[in-house]
The first five atom37 places (N, CA, C, CB, O) and aatype in JSON, in Angstrom:
{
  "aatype": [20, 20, 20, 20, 20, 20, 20, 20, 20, 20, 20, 20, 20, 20, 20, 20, 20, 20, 20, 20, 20, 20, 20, 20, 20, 20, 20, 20, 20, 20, 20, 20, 20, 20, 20, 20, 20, 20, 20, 20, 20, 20, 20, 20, 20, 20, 20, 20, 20, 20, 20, 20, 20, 20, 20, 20, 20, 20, 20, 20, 20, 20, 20, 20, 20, 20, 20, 20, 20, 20, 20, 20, 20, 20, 20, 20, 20, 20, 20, 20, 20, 20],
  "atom_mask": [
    [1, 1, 1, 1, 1],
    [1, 1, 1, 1, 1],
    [1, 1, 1, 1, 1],
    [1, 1, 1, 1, 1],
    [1, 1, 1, 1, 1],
    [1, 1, 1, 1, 1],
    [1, 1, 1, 1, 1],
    [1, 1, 1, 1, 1],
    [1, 1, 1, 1, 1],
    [1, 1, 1, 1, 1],
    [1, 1, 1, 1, 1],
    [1, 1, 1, 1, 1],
    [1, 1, 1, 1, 1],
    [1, 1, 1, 1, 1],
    [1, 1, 1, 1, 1],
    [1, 1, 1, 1, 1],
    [1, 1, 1, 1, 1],
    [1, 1, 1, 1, 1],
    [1, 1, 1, 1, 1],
    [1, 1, 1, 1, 1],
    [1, 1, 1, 1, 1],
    [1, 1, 1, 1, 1],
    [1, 1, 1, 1, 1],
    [1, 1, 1, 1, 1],
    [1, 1, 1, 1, 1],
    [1, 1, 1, 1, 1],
    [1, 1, 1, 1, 1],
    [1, 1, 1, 1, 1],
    [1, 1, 1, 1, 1],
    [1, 1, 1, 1, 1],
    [1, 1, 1, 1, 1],
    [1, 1, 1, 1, 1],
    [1, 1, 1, 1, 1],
    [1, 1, 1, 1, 1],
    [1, 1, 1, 1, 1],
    [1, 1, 1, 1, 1],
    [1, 1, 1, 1, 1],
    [1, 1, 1, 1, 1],
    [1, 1, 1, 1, 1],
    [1, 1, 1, 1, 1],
    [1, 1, 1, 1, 1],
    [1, 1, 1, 1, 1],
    [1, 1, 1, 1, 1],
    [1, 1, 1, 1, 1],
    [1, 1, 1, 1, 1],
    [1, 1, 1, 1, 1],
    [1, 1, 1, 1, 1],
    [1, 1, 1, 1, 1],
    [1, 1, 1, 1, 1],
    [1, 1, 1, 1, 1],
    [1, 1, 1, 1, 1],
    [1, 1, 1, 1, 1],
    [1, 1, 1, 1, 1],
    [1, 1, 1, 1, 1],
    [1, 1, 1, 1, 1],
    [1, 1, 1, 1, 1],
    [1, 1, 1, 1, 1],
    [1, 1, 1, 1, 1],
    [1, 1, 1, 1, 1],
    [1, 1, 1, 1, 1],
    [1, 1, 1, 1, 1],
    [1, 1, 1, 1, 1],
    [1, 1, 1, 1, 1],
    [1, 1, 1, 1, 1],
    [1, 1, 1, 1, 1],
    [1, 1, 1, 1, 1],
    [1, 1, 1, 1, 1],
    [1, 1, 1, 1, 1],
    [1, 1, 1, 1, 1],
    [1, 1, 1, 1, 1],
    [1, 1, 1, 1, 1],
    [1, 1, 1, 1, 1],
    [1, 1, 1, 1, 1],
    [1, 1, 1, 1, 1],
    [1, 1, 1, 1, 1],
    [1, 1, 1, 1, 1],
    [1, 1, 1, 1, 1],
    [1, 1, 1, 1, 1],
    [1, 1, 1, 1, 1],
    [1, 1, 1, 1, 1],
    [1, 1, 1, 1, 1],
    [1, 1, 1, 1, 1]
  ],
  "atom_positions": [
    [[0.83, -1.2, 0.0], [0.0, 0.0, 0.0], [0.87, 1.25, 0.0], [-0.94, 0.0, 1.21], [1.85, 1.42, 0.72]],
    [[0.37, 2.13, -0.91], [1.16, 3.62, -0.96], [0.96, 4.07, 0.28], [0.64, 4.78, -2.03], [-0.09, 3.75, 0.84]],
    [[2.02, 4.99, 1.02], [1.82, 6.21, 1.44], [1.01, 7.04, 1.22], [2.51, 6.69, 1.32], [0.55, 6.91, 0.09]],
    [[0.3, 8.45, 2.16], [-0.71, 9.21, 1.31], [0.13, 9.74, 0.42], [-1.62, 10.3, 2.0], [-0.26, 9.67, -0.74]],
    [[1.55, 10.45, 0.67], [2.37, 11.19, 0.19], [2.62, 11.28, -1.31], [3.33, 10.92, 0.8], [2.72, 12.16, -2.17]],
    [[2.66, 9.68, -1.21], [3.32, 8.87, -2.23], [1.85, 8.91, -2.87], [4.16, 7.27, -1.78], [2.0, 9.58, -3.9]],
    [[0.63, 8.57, -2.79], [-0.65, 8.41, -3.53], [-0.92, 9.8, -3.92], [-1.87, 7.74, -2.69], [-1.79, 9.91, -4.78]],
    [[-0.35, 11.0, -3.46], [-0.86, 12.38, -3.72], [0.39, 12.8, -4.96], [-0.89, 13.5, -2.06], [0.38, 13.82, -5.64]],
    [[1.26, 11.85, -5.0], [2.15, 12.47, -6.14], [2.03, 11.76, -7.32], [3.62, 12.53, -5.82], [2.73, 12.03, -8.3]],
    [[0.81, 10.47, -7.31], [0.77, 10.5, -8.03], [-1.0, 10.82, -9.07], [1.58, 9.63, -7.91], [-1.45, 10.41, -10.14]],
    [[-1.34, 11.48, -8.31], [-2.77, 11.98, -7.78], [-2.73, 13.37, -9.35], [-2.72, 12.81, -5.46], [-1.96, 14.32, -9.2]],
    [[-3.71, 13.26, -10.86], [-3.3, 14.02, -11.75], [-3.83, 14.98, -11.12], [-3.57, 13.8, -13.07], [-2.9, 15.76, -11.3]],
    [[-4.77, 15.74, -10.35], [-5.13, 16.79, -10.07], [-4.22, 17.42, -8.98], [-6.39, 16.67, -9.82], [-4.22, 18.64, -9.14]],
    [[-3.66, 17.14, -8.2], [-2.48, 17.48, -7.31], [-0.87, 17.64, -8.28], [-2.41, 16.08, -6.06], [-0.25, 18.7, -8.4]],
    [[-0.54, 16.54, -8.78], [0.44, 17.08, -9.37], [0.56, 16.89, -10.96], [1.49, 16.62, -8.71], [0.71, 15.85, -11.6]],
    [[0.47, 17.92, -11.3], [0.53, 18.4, -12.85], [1.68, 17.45, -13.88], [1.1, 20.2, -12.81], [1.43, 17.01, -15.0]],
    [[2.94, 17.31, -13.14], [4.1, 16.56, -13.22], [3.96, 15.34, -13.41], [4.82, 16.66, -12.29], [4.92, 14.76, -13.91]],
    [[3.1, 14.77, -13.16], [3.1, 12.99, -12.98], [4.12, 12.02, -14.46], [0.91, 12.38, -13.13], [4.99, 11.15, -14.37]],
    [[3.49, 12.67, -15.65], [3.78, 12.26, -16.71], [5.4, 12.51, -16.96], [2.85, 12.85, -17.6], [6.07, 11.66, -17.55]],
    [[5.84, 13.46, -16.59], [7.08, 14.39, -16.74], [8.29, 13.59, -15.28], [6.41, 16.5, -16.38], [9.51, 13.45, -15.19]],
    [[7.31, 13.29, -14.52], [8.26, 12.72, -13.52], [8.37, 10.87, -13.69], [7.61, 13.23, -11.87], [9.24, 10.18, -13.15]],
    [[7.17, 10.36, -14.63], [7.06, 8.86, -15.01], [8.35, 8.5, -16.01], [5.51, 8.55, -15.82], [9.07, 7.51, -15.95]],
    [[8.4, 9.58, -16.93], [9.8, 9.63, -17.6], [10.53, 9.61, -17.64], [10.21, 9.93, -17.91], [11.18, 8.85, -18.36]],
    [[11.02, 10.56, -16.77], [12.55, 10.43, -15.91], [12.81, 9.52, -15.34], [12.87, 11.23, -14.94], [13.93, 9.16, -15.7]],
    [[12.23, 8.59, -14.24], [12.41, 7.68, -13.62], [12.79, 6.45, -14.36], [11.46, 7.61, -12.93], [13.62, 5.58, -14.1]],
    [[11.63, 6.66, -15.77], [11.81, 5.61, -16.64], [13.55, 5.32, -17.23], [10.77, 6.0, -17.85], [14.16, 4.28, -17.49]],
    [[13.93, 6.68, -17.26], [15.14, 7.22, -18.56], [16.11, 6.63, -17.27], [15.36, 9.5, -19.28], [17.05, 5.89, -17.55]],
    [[15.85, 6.96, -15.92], [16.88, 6.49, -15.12], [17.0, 4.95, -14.62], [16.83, 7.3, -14.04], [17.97, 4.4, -14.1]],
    [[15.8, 4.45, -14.9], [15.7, 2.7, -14.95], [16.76, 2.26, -16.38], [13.63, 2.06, -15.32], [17.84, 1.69, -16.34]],
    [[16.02, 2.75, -17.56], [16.38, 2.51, -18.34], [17.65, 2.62, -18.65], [15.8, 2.83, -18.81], [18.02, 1.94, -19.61]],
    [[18.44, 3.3, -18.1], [20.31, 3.64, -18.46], [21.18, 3.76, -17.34], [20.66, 5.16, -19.22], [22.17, 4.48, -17.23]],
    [[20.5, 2.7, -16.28], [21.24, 2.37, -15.07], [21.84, 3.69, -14.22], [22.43, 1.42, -15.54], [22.96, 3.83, -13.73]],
    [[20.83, 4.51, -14.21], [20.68, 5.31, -13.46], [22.08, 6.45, -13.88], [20.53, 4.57, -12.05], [22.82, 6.87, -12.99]],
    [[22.23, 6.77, -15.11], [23.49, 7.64, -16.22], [22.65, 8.98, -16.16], [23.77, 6.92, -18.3], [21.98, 9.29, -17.14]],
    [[22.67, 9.94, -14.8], [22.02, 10.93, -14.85], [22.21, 11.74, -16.27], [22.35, 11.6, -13.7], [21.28, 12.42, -16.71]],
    [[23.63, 11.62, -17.05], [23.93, 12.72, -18.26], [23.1, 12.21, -19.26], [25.55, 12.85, -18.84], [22.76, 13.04, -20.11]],
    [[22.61, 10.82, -19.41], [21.58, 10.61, -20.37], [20.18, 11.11, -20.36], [21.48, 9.43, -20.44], [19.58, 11.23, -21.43]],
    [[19.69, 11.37, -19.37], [18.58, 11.91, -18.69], [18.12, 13.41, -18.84], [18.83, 11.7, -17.4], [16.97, 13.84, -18.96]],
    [[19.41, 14.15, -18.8], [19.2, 15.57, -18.88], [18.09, 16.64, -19.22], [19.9, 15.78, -19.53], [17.78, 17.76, -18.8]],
    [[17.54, 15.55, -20.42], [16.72, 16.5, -21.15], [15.36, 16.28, -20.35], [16.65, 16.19, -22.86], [14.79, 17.34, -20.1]],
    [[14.62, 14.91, -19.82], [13.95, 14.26, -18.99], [13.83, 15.44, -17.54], [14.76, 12.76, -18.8], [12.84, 16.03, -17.12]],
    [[14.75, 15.44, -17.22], [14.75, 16.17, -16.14], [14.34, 17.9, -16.52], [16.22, 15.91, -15.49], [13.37, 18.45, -16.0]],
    [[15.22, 18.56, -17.46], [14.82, 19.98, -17.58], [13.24, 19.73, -18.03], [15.82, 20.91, -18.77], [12.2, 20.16, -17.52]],
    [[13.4, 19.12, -18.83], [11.14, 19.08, -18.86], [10.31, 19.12, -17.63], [10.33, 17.41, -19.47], [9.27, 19.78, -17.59]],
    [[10.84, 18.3, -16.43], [10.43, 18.3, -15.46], [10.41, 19.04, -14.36], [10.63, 17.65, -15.32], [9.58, 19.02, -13.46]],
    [[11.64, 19.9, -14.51], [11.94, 21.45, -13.72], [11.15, 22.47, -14.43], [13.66, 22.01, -13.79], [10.67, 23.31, -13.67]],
    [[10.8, 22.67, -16.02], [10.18, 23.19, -16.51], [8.86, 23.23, -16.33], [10.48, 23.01, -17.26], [8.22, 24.29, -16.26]],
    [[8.31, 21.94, -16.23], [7.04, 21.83, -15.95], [6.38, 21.84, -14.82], [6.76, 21.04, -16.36], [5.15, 21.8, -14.8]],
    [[7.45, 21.9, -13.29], [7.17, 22.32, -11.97], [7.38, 23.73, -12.17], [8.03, 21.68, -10.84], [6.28, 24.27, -12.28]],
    [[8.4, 24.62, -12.27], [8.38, 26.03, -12.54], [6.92, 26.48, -12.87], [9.36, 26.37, -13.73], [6.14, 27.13, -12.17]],
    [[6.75, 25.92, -14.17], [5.19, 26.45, -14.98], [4.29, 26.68, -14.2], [4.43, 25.48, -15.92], [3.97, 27.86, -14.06]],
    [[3.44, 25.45, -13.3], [2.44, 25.43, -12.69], [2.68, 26.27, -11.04], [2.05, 23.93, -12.75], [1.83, 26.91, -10.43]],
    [[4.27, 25.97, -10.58], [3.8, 26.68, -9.69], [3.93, 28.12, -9.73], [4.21, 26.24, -8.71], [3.82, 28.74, -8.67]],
    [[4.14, 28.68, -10.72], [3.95, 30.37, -11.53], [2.19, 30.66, -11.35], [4.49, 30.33, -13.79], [1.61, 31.67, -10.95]],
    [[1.61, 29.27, -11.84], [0.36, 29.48, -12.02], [-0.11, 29.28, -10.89], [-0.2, 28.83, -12.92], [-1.09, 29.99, -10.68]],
    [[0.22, 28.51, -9.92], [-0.34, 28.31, -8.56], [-0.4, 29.89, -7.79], [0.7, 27.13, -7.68], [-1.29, 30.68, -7.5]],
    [[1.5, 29.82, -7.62], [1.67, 31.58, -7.44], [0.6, 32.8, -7.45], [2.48, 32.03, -8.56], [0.32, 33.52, -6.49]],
    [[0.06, 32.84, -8.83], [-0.79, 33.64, -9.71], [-2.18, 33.32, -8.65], [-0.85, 33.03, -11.59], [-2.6, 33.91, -7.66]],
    [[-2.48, 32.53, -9.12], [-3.63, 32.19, -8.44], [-4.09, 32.69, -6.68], [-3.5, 30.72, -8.58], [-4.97, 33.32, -6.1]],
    [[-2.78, 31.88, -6.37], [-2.72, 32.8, -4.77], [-3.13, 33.85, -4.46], [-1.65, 33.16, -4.29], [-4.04, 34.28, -3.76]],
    [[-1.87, 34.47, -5.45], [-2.31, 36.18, -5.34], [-3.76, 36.63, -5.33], [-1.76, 37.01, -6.6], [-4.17, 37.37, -4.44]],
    [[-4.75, 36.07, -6.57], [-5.89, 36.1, -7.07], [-7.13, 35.28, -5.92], [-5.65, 35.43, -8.55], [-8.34, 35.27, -6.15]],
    [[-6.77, 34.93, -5.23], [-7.37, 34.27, -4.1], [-8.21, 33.34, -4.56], [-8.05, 35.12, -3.22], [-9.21, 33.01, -3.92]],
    [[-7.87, 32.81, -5.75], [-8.39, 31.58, -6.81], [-8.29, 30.41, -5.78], [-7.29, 31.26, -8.39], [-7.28, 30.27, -5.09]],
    [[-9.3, 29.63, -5.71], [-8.76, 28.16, -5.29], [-9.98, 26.95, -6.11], [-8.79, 28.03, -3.2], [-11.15, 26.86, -6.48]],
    [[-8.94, 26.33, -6.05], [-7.66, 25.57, -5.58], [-6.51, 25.96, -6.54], [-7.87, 23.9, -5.61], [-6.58, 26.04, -7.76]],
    [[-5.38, 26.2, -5.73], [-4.37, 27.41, -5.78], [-3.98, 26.59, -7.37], [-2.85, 27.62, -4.19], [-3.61, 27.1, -8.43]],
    [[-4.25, 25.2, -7.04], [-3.45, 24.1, -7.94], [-4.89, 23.97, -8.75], [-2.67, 22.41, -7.02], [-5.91, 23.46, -8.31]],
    [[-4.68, 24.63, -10.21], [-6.19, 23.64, -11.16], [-5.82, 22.14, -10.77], [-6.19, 23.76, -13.44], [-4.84, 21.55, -10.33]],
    [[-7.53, 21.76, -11.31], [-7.56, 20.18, -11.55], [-7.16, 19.84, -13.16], [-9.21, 19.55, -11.18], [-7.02, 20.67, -14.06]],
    [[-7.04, 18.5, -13.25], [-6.31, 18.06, -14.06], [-6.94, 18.25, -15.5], [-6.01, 16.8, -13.67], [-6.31, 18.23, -16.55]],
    [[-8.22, 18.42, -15.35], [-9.38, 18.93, -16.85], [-9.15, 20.76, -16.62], [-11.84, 18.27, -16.54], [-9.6, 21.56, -17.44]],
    [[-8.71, 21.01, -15.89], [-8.59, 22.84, -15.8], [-7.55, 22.91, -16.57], [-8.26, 23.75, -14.23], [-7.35, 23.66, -17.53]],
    [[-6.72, 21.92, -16.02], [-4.91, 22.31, -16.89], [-4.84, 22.0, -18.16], [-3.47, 21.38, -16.35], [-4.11, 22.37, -19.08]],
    [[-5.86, 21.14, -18.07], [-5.82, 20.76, -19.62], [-6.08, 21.71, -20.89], [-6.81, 19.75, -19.79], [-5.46, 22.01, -21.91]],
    [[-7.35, 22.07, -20.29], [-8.14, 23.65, -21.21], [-7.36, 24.34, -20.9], [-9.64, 24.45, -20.87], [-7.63, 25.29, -21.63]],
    [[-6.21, 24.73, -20.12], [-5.58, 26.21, -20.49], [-4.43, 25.79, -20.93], [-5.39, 27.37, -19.33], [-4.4, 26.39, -22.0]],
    [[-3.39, 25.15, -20.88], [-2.96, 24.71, -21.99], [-3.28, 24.44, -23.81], [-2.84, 23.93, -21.49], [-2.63, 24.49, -24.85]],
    [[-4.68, 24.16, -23.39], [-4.81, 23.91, -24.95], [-5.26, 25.53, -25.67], [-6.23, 22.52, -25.26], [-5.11, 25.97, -26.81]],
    [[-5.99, 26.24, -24.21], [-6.12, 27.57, -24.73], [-4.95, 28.47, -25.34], [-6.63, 28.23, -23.74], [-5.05, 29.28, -26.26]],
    [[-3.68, 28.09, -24.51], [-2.25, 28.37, -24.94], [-1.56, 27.83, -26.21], [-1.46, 27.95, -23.94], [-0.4, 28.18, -26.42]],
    [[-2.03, 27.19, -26.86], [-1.92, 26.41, -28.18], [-0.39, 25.91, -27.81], [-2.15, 27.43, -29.8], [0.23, 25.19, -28.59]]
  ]
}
């Protein structure tokens, strides 16, 4: 049995990342753990935590909640972002 911790990270409405962090892990299974092969895996994944929590940020400010969209919110504004 997961942790909650562990069930909330991988939870799509909590973390935006899931897909971006399934990758990396993969790239680091996959090449015996050769962080320099990975590189690019990882900046997607710093990229894509940066992103949302800009938008979380934003939101704060805006007294929006949940600070974090759900996973059909992120979706439409992304796609609104082409």
């Amino acid at each position: 049995r997961m942790s909650r911790h562990a069930q909330q990270l991988r939870d799509h409405d909590i973390n935006p990342c899931v897909a971006e962090t399934d990758a990396s892990r993969k790239c680091m299974d996959d090449n015996n753990y050769n962080k320099n092969i990975c590189t690019a895996y990882f900046l997607k994944y710093k990229s894509c935590r940066k992103f949302w929590h800009d938008i979380m940020m934003q939101r704060r400010r805006n007294g929006v909640k949940p600070e974090m969209p759900s996973a059909e919110e992120r979706k439409k504004l992304l796609e609104s972002m082409g």
